[in-house]
N, C-alpha and C positions, 0 to 999 in steps of 0.2 A: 096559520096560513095568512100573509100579509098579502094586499093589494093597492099598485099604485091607484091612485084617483085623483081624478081635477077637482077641483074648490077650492084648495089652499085653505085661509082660513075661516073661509065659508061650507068647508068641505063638511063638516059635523054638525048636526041637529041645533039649530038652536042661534046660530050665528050670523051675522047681519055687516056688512063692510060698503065704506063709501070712502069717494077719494074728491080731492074737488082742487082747482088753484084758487084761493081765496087772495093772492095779491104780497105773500112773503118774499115769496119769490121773483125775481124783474121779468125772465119771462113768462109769457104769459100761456104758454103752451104746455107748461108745464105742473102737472098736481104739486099741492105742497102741504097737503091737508089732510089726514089719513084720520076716518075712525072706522071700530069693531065694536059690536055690542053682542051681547048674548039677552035672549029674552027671559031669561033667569040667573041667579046670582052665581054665581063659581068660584069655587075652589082653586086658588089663585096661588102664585110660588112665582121668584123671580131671583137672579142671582145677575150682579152690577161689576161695572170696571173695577180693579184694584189701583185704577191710576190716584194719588191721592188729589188731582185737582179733578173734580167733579159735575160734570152736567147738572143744574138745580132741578130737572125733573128727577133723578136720581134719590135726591134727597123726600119729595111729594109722595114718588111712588114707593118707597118703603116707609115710609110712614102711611099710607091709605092700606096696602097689602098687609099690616103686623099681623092683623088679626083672620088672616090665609085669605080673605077673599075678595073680590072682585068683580065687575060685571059689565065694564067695558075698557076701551082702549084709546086715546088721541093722541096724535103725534105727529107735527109739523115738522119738515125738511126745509131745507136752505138760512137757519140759523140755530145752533145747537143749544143756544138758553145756558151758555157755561162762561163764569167769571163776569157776570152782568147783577149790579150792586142789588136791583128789584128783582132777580132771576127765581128766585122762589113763588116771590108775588103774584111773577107772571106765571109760573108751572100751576100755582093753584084757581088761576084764573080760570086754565084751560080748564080744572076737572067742576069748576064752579059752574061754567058754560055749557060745557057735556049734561050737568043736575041739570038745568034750567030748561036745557030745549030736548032730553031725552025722558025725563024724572030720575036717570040713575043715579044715586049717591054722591054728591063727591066724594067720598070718603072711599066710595069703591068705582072710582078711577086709576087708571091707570097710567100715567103720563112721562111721556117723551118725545126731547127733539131731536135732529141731526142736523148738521151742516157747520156754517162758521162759527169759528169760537172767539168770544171775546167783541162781540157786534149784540146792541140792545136789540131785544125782541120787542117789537109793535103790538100789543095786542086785539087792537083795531081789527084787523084784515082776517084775524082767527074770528072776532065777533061776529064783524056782518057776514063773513061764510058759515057760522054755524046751520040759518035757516038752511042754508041749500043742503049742506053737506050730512044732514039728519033726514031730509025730507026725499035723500038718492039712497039711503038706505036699503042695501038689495042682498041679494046671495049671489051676487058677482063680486068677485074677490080684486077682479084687476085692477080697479081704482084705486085701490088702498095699497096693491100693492107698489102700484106707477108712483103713487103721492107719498111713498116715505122715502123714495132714491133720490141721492144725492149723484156722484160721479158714476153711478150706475149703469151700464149701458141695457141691460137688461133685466124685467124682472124677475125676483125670487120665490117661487110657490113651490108646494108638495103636501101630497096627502097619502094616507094610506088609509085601510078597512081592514078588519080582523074581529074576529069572534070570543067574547068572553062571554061565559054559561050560558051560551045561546043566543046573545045578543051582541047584535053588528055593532060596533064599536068604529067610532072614526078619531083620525090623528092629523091635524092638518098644522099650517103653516108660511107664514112669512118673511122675509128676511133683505135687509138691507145693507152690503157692505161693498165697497171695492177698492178704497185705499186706506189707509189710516188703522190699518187689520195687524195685530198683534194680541190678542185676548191673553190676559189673565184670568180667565171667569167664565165668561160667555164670548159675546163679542157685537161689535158694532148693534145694530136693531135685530130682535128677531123676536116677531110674537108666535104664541101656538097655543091652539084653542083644541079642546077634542070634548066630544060626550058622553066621557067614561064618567062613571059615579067614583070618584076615589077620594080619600080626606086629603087637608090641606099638606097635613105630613106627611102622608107617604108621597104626594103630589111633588113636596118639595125635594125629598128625599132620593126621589128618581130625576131628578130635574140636576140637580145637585151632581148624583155620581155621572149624570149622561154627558152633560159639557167636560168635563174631564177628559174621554174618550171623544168628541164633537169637535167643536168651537174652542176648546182651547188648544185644537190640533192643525189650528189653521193660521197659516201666517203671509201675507201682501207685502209688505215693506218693514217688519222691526218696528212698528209704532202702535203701539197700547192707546185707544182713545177715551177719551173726558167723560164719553156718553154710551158707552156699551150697556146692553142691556139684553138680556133674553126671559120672556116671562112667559106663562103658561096658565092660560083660565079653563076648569074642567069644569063643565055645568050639570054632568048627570043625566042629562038626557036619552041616555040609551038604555037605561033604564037595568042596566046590572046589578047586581051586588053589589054594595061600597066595598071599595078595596081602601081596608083599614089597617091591614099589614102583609105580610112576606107571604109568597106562597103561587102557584098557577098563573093567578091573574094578573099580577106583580107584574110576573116578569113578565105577561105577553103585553101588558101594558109598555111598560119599559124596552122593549125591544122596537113595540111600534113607533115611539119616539125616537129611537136612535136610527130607524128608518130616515123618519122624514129631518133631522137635525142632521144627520151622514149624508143626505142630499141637497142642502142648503149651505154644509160646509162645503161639498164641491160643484157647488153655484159659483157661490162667492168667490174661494178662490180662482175658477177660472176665469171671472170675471174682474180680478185685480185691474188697478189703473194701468194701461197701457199695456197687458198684458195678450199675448197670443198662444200661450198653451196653459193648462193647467199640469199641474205636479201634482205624483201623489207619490209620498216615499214609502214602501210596504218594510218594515223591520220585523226579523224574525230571526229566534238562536238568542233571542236575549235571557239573561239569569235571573233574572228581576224584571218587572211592569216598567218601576221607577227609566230603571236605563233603557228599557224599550222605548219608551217617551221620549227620554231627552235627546238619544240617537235621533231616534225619527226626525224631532221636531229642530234639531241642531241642523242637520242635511238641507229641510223645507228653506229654511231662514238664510242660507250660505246665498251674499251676493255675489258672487266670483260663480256660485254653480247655476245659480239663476240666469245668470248672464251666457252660462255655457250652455243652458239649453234653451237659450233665444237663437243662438247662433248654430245649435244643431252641432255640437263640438263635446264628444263622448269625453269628454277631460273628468274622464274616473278620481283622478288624486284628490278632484275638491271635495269627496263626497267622502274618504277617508283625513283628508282633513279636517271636514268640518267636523266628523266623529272624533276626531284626536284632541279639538279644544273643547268639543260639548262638556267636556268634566264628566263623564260617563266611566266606569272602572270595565273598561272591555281588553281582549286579545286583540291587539291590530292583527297580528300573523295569524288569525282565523277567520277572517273578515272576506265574502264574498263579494263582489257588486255584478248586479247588472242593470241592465238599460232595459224597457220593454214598452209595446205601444199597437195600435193597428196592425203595424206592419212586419210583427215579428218579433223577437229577443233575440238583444248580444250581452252574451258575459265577458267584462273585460276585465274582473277583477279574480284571482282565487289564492287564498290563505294572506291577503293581505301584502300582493305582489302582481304585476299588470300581466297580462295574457295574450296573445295574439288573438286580433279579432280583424274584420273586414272592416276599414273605416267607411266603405261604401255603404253594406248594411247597417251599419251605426247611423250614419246618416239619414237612411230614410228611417232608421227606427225613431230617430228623434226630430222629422222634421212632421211627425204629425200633433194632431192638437192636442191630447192626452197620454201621458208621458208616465211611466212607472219606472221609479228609482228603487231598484230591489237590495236589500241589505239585508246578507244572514250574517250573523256573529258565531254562528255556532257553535255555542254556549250552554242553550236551554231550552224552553219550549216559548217564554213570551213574546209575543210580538206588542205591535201597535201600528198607527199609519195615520202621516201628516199630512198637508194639505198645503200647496200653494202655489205658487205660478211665475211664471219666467220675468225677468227684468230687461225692459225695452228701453229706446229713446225715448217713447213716448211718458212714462211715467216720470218723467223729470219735467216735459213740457206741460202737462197737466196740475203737476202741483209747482210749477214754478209761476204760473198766476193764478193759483187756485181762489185766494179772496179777491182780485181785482177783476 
């Protein structure tokens, strides 16, 4: 039995978050400074961009995590520390900074930035903010989570509670993305801290198969970034059994995560740049997971159908087109679609041939803010379900002076 809760990633025993603008940033209203601490070391797991050009925190934080663990977290916004000649120098400054005024390790730091790429990072403005941004240290999660967004409009939190052998068990969580959303891996920022007792491996292991089905089911615009990250420090605080392999706790472990990461990917996506609804493609009837995946996530990504449901425009054919180039081995001529939302479901699609429908009803089904694009293939039993959100004017005016 799972339970939503507030904390985010304050939400679990043990967990400490502050957010601060120490001056990265031009405005000044805005946090740009994020850290987490746990008051004991954790069982730590992290999976990175496959873009092959790299964020240098990227490179810090798999090097301090090899040996599974961890014990806090820093992470500045509004310059992303990627393709800058010292970018290393400066990733290990921040986890040198973090030792100094917290005593945690460097070594078990955690470290990430976001924002411009290819612009030197300062790291001045992280130094003289350390004193404050250690010393607001709270189990308020909002600071940290305001100080890692970039074109954000809102923040990302989520927590859940659930019971392993009698003890309350928490799952919480972070996350920062709204354009530049393509994951191979994970995706843009996202930390998660819980105080389940588990080893590093099985830590990793569920971490691992969970973005598969998450974060890498979520797409804004077609763009894979430099500085994706998703990591996960478990400290043991709830004082369970270590879960050191397969079995009960496992899974309700790994369930609880795919809660609060299935709530963060439909944060995010709804909150793409310039976007006004969120997408969620549900595919089912598929004969394999594999083609469940690539359908779904082939439909999320189609700008021609993103565009059609900014405009509230039932144009079903993108939706079997975009399945026709996904390279997916399906029957077109057993392919359903429909449309669904607030307001009711219209099917416009059956055996892969268009249907009479009310383009009235179509309309209001898709002029609200959360939009279900349903696809059976009826095929087999798998399904899966992607993530992502409409394409506006505005996401062209947004990144078309996004560094200036």
């Amino acid at each position: 039995m799972y339970t939503y809760i507030d904390g985010g990633v304050c939400a679990a025993k043990g967990f400490k978050a502050s957010g601060i603008h120490c001056g990265i940033r031009r405005n000044k209203t805005k946090r740009d400074l994020a850290l987490v601490t746990s008051s004991v070391k954790c069982a730590a797991a992290a999976v990175y961009t496959k873009n092959l050009v790299k964020g240098a925190p990227i490179y810090v934080t798999r090097e301090n995590i090899s040996d599974g663990y961890a014990q806090a977290v820093i992470v500045n916004s509004g310059n992303a520390n990627t393709c800058n000649a010292n970018g290393i120098e400066i990733a290990e400054e921040m986890c040198l900074l973090t030792e100094k005024y917290t005593g945690i390790s460097k070594k078990d730091v955690i470290v990430a930035s976001t924002g411009v790429i290819g612009q030197k990072l300062d790291i001045t403005p992280i130094a003289n903010g350390m004193p404050s941004l250690v010393s607001l240290l709270s189990e308020d999660s909002f600071p940290a989570a305001e100080a890692i967004m970039t074109t954000d409009t809102v923040k990302k939190e989520a927590a859940v509670s659930f019971e392993i052998g009698g003890k309350t068990v928490t799952v919480g969580g972070m996350a920062k993305g709204s354009g530049m959303i393509h994951p191979n891996m994970a995706t843009m920022l996202v930390f998660i801290t819980s105080d389940v007792s588990i080893s590093p491996v099985m830590l990793k292991k569920a971490l691992s198969e969970d973005v598969k089905k998450s974060f890498n089911m979520v797409s804004v615009d077609g763009d894979t970034s430099t500085n994706d990250m998703c990591s996960v420090l478990a400290n043991g605080l709830a004082g369970n059994d270590e879960i050191t392999g397969e079995g009960e706790d496992f899974e309700a472990f790994k369930g609880a995560l795919n809660l609060v990461t299935t709530s963060l990917c439909r944060m995010i996506a709804g909150d793409g740049e310039g976007a006004t609804k969120l997408l969620e493609c549900r595919v089912t009837g598929a004969k394999d997971q594999e083609t469940a995946d690539i359908v779904s996530k082939s439909v999320i990504c189609s700008s021609l159908l993103k565009a059609a449901m900014f405009g509230a425009d039932a144009n079903w054919g993108r939706v079997l087109c975009a399945i026709g180039y996904s390279g997916a081995d399906v029957d077109v001529n057993k392919i359903d679609v429909s449309f669904a939302s607030a307001a009711g479901r219209v099917d416009v699609c059956k055996n892969g041939a268009g249907i009479d429908f009310s383009e009235e009803t179509a309309k209001a089904v898709l002029s609200e803010k959360e939009i279900g694009i349903l696809v059976d293939l009826n095929d087999a039993e798998y399904a899966a379900t992607a993530w992502g959100c409409d394409l506006t004017y505005d996401y062209v005016k947004i990144n078309g002076d996004y560094r200036t």
